[in-house]
C-alpha positions in Angstrom: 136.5 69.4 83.6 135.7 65.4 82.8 133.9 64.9 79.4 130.2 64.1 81.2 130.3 67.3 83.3 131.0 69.7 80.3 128.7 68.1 78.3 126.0 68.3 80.9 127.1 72.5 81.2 126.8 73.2 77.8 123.4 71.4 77.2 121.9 73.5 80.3 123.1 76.5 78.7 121.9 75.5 75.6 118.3 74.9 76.7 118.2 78.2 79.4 118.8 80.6 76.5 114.8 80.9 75.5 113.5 80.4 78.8 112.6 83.6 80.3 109.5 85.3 81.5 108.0 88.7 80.8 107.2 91.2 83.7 105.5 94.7 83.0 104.8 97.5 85.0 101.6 99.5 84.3 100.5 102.5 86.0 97.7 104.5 86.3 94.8 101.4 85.9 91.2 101.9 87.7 89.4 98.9 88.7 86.2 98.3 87.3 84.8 95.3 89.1 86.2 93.0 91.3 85.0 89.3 91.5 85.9 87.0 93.6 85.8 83.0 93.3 86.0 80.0 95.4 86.1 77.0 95.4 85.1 76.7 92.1 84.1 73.4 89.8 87.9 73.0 88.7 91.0 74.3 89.8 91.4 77.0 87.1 89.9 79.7 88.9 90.0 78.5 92.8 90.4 80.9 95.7 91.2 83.7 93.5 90.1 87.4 92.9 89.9 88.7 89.4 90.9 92.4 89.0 88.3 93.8 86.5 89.7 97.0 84.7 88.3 99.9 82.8 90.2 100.1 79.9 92.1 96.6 78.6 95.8 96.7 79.1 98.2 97.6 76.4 100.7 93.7 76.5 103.4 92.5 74.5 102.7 89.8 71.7 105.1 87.7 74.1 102.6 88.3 77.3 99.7 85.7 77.4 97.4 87.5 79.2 94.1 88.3 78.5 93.9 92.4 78.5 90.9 93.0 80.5 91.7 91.8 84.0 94.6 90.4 86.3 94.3 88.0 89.1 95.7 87.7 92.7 95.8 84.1 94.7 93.8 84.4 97.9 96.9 83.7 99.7 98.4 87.0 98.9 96.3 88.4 101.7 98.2 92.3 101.3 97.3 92.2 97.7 93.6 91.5 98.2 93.2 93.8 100.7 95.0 96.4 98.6 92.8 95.9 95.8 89.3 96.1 97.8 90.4 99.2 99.5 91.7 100.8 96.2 88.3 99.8 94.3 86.2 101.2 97.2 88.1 104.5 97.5 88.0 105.0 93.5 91.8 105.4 93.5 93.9 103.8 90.4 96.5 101.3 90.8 100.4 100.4 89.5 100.4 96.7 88.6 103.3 94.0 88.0 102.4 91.5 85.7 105.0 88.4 85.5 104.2 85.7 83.5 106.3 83.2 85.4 103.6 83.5 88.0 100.4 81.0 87.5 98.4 82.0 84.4 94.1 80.9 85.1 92.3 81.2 82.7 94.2 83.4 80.7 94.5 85.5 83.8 97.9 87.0 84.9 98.7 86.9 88.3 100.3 90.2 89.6 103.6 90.1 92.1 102.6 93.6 93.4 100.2 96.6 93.6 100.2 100.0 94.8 97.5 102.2 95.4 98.1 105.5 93.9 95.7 109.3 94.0 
């Protein structure tokens, strides 16, 4: 391997170690509100929908979330509807939370949500 390409190899690595994101499962979560927001004055909290919970979530030091609600993009159309149907029936969700996703206002987005009894 020439001198330049080894170099670059071992600075990537180098750099890559820290950079990671956190993902948590919770279960069992009821939804307390849900509130959603448009076009809003800012980009921060555009075309989202703001899962509201009852009780705030239990996250890592490393998670920068706020603990009372998550957020879904409005073009994760499966999620939204998931969310409206599980808030209207009274049933309690699962939640991923990755922090590699956009973070609005202190606001995780969620990668997925099931609808549980």
């Amino acid at each position: 391997m020439k001198l330049p390409n080894l170099f670059f190899v071992l600075t990537a690595g180098l750099f890559s170690v820290n950079v990671f994101a956190d993902a948590l499962h919770i279960d069992g979560l009821s939804i307390s509100k849900l509130r959603a927001v448009g076009n809003y004055s800012g980009e921060t909290y555009d075309n989202t929908l703001e899962i509201w919970l009852t009780k705030p979530l239990q996250l890592p030091a490393t998670m920068p979330c706020v603990p009372e609600r998550v957020e879904i993009d409005k073009n994760d159309q499966h999620l939204v509807s998931a969310a409206y149907m599980a808030f209207a029936s009274g049933k309690k969700i699962n939640i991923m939370i990755d922090s590699s996703l956009p973070i609005r206002g202190g606001m995780c987005q969620i990668s997925y949500l099931d609808v549980v009894n």
